[in-house]
TIBA-626916 format. One record per residue (C-alpha): residue in one letter; y, x, z. Coordinates in pm, 1 decimal, decimal comma, always signed. Layout:
code:A | py:Y | px:X | pz:Z
...
This chain:
code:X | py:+3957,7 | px:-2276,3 | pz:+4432,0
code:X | py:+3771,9 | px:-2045,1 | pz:+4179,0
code:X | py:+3878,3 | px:-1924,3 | pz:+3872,1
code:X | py:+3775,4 | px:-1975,1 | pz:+3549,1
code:X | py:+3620,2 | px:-1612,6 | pz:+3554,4
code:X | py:+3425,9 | px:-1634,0 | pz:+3844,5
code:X | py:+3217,9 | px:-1991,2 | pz:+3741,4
code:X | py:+3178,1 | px:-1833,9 | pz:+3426,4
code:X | py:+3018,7 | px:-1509,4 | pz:+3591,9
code:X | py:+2827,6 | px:-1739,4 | pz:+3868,9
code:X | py:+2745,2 | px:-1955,4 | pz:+3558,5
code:X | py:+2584,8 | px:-1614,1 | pz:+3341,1
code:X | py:+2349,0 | px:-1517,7 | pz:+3630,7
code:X | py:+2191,5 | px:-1868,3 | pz:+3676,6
code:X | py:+2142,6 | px:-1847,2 | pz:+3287,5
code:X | py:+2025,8 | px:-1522,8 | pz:+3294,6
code:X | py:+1742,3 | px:-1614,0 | pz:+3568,7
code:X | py:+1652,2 | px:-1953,6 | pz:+3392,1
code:X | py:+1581,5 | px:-1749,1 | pz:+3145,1
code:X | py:+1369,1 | px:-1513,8 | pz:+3323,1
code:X | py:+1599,6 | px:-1204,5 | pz:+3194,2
code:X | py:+1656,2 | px:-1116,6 | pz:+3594,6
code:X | py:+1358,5 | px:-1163,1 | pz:+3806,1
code:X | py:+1480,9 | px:-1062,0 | pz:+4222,5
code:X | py:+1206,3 | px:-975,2 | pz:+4466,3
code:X | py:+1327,1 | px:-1276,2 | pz:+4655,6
code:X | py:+1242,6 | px:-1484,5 | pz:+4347,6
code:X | py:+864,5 | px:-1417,6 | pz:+4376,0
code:X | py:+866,5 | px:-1620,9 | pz:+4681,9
code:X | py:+826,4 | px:-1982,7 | pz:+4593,5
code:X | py:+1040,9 | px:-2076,2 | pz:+4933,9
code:X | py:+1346,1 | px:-1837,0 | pz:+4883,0
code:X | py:+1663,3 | px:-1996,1 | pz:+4739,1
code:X | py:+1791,9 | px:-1858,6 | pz:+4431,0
code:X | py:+2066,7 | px:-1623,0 | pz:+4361,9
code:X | py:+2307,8 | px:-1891,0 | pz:+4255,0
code:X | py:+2221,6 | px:-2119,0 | pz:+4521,0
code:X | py:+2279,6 | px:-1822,6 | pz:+4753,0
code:X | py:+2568,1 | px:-1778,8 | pz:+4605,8
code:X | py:+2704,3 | px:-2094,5 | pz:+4618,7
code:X | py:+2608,1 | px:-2132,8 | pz:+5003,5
code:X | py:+2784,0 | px:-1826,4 | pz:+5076,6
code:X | py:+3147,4 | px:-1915,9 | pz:+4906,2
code:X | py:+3105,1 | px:-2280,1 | pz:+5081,7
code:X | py:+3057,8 | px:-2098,2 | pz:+5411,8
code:X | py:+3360,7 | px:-1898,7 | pz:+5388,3
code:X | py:+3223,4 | px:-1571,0 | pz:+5274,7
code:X | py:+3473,2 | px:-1429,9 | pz:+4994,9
code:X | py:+3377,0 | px:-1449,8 | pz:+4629,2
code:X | py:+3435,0 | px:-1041,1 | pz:+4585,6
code:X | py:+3185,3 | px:-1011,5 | pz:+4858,0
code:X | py:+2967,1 | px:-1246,8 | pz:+4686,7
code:X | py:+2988,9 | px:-1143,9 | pz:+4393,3
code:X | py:+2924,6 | px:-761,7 | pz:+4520,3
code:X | py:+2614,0 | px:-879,9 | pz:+4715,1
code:X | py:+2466,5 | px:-1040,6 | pz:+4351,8
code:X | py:+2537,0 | px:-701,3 | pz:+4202,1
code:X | py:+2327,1 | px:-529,0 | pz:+4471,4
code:X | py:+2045,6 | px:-717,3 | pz:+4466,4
code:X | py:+2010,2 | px:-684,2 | pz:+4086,8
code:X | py:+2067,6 | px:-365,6 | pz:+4090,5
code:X | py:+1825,7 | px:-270,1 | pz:+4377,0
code:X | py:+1558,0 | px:-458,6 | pz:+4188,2
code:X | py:+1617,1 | px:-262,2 | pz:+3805,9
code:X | py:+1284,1 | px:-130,0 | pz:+3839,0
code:X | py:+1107,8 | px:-446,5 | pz:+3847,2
code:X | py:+1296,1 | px:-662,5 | pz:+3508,5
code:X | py:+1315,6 | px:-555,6 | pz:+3196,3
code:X | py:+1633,4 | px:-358,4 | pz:+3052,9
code:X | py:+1870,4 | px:-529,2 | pz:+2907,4
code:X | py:+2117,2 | px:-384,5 | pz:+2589,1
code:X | py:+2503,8 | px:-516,4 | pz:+2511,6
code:X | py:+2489,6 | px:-553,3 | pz:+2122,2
code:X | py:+2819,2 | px:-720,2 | pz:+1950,8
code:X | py:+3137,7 | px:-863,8 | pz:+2095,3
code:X | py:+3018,3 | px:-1216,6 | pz:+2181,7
code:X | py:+2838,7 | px:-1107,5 | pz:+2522,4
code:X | py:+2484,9 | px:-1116,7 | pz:+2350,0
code:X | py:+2233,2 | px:-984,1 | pz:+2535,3
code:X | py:+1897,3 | px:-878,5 | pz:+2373,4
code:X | py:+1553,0 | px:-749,8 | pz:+2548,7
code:X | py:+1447,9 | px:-420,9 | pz:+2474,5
code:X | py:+1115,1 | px:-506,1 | pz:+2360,2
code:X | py:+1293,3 | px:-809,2 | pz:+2123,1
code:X | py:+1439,4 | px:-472,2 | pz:+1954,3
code:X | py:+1111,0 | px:-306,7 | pz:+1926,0
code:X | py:+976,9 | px:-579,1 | pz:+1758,8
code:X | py:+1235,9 | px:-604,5 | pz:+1497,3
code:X | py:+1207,4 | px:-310,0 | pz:+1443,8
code:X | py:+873,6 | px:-326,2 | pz:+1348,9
code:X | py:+904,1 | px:-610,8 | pz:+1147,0
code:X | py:+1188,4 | px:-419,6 | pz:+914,9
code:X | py:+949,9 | px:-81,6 | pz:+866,6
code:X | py:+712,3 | px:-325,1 | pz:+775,7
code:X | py:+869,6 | px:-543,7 | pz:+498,1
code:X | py:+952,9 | px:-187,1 | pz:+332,7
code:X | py:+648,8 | px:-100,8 | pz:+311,8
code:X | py:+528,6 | px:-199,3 | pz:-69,4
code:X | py:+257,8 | px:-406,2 | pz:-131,0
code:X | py:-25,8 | px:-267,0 | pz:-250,4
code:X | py:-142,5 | px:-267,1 | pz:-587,2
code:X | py:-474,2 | px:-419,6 | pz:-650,5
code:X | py:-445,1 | px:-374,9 | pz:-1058,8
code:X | py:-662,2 | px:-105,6 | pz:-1239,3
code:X | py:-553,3 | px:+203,5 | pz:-1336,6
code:X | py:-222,3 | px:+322,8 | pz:-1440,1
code:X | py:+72,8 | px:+47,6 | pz:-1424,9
code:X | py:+227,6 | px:+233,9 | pz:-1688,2
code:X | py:+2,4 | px:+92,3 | pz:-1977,2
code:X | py:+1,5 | px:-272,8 | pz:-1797,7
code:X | py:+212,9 | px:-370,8 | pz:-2082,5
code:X | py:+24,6 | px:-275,0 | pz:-2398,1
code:X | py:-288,0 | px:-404,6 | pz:-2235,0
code:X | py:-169,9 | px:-724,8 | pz:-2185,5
code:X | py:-51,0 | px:-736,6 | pz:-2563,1
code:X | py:-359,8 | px:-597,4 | pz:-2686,2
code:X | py:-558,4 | px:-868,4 | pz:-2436,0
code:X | py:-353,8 | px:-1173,5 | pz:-2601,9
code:X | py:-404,3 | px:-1053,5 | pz:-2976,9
code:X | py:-768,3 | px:-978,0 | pz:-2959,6
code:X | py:-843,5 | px:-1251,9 | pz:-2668,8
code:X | py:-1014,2 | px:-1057,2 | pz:-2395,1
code:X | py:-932,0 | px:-1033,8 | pz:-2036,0
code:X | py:-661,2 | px:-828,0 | pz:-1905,4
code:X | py:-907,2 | px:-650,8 | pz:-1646,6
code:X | py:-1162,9 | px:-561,9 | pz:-1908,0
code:X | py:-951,2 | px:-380,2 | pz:-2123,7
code:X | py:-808,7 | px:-210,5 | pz:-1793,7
code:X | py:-1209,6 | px:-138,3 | pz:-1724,1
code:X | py:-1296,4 | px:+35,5 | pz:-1983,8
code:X | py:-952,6 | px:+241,7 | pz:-2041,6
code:X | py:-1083,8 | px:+339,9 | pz:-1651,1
code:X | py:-1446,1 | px:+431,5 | pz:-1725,4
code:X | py:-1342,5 | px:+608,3 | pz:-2063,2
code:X | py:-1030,9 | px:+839,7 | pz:-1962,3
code:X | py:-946,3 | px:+709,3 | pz:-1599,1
code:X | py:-598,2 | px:+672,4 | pz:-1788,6
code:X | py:-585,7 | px:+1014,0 | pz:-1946,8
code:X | py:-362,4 | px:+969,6 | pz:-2232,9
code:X | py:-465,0 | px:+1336,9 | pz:-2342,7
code:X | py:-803,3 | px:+1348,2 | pz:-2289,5
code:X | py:-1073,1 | px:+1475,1 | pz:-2509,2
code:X | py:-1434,8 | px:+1416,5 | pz:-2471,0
code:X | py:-1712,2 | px:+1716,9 | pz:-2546,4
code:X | py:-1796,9 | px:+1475,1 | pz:-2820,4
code:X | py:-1445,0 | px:+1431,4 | pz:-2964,0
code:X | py:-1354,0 | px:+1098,6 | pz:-2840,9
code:X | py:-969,1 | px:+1029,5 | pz:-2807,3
code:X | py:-719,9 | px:+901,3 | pz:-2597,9
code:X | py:-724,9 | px:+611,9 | pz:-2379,2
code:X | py:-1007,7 | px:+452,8 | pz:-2420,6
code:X | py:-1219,8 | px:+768,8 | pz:-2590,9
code:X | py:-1189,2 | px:+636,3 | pz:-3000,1
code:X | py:-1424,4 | px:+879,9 | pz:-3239,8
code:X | py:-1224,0 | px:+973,6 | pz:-3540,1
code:X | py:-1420,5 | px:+844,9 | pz:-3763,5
code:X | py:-1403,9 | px:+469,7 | pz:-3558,8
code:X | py:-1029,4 | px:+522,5 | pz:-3502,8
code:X | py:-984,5 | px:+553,0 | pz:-3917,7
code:X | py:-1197,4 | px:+255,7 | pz:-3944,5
code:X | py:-982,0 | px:+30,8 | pz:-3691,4
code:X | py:-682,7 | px:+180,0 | pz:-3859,7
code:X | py:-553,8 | px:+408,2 | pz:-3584,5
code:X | py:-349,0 | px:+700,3 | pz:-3737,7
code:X | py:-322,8 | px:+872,7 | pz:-3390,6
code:X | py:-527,6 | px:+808,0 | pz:-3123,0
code:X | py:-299,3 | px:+963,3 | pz:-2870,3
code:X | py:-67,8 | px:+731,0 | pz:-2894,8
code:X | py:-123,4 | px:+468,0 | pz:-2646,0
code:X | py:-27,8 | px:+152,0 | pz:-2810,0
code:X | py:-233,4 | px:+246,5 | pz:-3171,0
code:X | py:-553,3 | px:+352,3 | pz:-2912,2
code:X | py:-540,1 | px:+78,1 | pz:-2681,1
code:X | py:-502,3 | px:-184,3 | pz:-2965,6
code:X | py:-795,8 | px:-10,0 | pz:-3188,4
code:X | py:-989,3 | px:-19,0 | pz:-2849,7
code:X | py:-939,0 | px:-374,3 | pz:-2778,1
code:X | py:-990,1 | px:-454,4 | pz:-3180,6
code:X | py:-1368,8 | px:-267,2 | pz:-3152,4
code:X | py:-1447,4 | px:-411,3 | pz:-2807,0
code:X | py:-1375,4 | px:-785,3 | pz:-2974,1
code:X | py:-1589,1 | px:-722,7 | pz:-3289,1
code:X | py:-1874,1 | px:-547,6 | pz:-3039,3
code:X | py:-1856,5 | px:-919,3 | pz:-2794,9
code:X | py:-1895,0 | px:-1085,9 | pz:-3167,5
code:X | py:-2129,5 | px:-932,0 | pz:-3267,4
code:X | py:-2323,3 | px:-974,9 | pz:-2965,3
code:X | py:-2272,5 | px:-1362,6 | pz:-2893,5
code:X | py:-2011,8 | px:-1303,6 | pz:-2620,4
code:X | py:-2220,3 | px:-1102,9 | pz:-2355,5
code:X | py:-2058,3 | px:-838,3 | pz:-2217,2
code:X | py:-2307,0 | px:-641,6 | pz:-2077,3
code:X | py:-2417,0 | px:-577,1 | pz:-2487,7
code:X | py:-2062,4 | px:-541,7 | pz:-2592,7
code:X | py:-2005,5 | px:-294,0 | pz:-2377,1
code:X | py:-2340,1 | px:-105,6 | pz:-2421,2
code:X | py:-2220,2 | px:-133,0 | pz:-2805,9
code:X | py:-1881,5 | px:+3,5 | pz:-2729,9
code:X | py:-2088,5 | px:+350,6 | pz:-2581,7
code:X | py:-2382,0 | px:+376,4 | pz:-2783,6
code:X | py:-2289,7 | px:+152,9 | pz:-3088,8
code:X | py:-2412,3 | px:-144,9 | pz:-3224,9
code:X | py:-2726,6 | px:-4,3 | pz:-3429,7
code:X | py:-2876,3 | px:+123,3 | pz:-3140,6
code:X | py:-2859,4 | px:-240,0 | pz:-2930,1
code:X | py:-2967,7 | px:-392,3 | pz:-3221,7
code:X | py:-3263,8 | px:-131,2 | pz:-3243,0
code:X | py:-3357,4 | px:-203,1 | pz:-2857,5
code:X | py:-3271,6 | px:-530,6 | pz:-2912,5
code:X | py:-3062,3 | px:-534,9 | pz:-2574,9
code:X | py:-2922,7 | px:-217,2 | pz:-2394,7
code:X | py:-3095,5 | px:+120,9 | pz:-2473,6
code:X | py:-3234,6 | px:+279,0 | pz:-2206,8
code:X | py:-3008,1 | px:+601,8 | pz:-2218,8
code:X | py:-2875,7 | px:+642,7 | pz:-1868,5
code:X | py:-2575,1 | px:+712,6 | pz:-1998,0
code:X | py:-2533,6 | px:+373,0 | pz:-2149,9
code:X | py:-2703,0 | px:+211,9 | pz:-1825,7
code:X | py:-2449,4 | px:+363,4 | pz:-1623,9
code:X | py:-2175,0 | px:+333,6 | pz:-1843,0
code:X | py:-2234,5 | px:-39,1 | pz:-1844,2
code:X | py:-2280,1 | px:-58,9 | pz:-1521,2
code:X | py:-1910,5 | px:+99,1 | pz:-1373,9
code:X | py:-1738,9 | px:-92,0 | pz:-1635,2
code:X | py:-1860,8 | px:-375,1 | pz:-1515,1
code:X | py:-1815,7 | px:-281,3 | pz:-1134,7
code:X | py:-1421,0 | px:-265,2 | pz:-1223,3
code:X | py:-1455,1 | px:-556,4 | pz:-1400,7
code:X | py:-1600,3 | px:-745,4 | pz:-1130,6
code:X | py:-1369,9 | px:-570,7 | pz:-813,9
């Protein structure tokens, strides 16, 4: 009569080649037996279970080059693929990799933006547009024509809107937004003159009575409105 142990070994192989973990060579013939009916044949006939048992282990051992390797992971008897490992593996350097950002600019200012987009009612992006065209989010910058800051405020404008210092990010990016509403209006709404108003100024849209054909202006308008539109 068998013991426990032995049906619970005969009983692992059988699972192990249902579940196509242990292919044999003999296996690949659609008429050959399998290893647990082979097994099972040769206890019946008399042969001994250790010699059984030891034939099993020879012919899955003689055939290591044609299954896939198997690893021992934990103390319940778990056996896991190789390639299953691979694969999570994969999957875990993946979900750590961040997702990328498809915002404008400089995260850093996302949060006076969005204040400065709520008081003055313009869209997030815009503001984030024309911070980009202006300074590409140099705080510090300094134009050859003396514009300031973020979003590139002329002293003289800055005073006007009531910025004290335009290098302060909160006081520029609200004046900014403040001019950029009174350009849109001004102009009905339309963007494209806003903007052309926000580089050039008003008088001289008014003069050309739509943008002015400086190519700075043209192109200014233009990549503003290419972030705008990304």
């Amino acid at each position: 009569m068998m013991d426990t142990h032995t049906i619970r070994t005969i009983m692992e192989i059988n699972t192990l080649q249902s579940l196509g973990a242990v292919q044999t060579q003999t296996e690949q013939n659609n008429t050959s037996p399998s290893l647990f009916n082979t097994l099972l044949e040769e206890m019946l006939g008399g042969t001994s279970i250790t010699d059984s048992l030891s034939s099993v282990s020879s012919t899955l051992l003689g055939n290591l080059n044609t299954i896939e390797s198997l690893r021992y992971d934990g103390k319940n008897g778990v056996f896991e693929p190789s390639s299953l490992s691979a694969i999570l593996s994969a999957a875990q350097q993946s979900s750590a990799v961040p997702m990328k950002n498809t915002s404008i600019g400089d995260d850093s200012y996302r949060d006076i933006i969005s204040q400065a987009a709520n008081k003055y009612n313009l869209p997030d992006k815009l503001i984030s547009a024309v911070i980009k065209q202006e300074s590409n989010f140099n705080n510090g910058v300094v134009s050859h024509a003396g514009a300031q800051g973020l979003m590139q405020l002329m002293p003289g404008t800055a005073k006007f809107l009531g910025v004290k210092d335009s290098f302060d990010p909160v006081q520029n990016v609200m004046g900014g937004a403040k001019y950029l509403r009174q350009m849109l209006n001004q102009f009905g709404g339309n963007i494209e003159l806003a903007l052309a108003a926000y580089n050039a100024g008003p008088g001289n849209v008014k003069k050309h009575d739509g943008i002015p054909p400086f190519k700075e202006t043209q192109q200014y308008v233009k990549k503003v409105l290419g972030y705008f539109n990304a």
